[in-house]
C-alpha positions in Angstrom: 5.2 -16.0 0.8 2.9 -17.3 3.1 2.6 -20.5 1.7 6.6 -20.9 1.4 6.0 -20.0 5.6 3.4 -22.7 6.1 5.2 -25.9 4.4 8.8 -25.1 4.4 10.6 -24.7 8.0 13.6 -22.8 7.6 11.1 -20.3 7.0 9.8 -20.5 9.7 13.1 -20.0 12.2 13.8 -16.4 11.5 10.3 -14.9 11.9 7.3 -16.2 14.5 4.3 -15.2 12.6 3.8 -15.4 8.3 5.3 -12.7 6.4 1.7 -11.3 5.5 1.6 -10.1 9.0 4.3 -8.1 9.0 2.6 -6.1 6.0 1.0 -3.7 8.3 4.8 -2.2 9.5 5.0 -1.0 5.8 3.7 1.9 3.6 3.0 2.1 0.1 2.2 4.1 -2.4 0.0 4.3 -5.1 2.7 4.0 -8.0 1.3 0.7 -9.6 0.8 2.4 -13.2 -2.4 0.5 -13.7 -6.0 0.4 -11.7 -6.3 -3.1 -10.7 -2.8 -3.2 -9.6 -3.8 -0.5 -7.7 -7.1 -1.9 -6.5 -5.0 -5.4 -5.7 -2.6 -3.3 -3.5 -5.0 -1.5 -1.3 -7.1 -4.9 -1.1 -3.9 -6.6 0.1 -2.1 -4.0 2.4 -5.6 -1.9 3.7 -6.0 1.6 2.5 -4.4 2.5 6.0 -0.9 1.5 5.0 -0.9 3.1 1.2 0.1 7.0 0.5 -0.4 8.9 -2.5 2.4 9.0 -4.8 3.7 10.4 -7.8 7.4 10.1 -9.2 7.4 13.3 -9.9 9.6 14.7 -11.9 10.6 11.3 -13.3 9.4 10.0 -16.4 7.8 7.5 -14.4 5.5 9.5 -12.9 1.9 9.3 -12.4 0.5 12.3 -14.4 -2.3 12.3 -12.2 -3.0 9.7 -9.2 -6.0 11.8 -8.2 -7.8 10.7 -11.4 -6.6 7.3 -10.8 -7.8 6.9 -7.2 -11.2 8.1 -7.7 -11.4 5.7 -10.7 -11.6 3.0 -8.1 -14.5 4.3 -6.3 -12.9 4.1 -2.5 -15.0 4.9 0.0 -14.3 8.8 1.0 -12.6 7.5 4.9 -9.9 5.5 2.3 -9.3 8.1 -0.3 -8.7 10.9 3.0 -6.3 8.2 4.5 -4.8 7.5 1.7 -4.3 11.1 0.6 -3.7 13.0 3.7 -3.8 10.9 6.5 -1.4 8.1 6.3 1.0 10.6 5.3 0.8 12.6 8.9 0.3 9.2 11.1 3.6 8.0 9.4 5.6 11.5 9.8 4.1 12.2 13.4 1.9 15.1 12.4 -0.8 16.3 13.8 
């Protein structure tokens, strides 16, 4: 999207900065079904803007995001924001 920002104008009337910078208004979550998707999205967004999620009950679901988190080896600070403490920032709680 960025590149579509940089050489195409009409792009460019509607919003002043690229569309990357606006990631940072947005949360995620960690629904990506695989670990490099998952790796790829935290890389991309920042571990502060991704919260743990599961689909549950759908048959979507993540049976179990924990295992799939600490697969990737995050440093502790981005598995706790990404666990707990996006969530609270997001909802306003302390």
């Amino acid at each position: 999207m960025d590149h579509a920002y940089n050489v195409r104008q009409e792009c460019r009337e509607s919003i002043p900065q690229p569309p990357s910078a606006y990631l940072r208004r947005f949360f995620l979550d960690t629904i990506t079904h695989g670990d490099q998707m998952l790796k790829l999205l935290i890389a991309v967004a920042g571990s502060a803007q991704v919260l743990l999620g599961t689909d549950h009950p759908y048959d979507m679901a993540d049976p179990d995001p924990m295992v799939r988190l600490r697969r990737l080896k995050l440093p502790e600070a981005d598995l706790a924001a990404i666990c707990e403490q996006n969530a609270a920032r997001l909802l306003g709680l302390n």
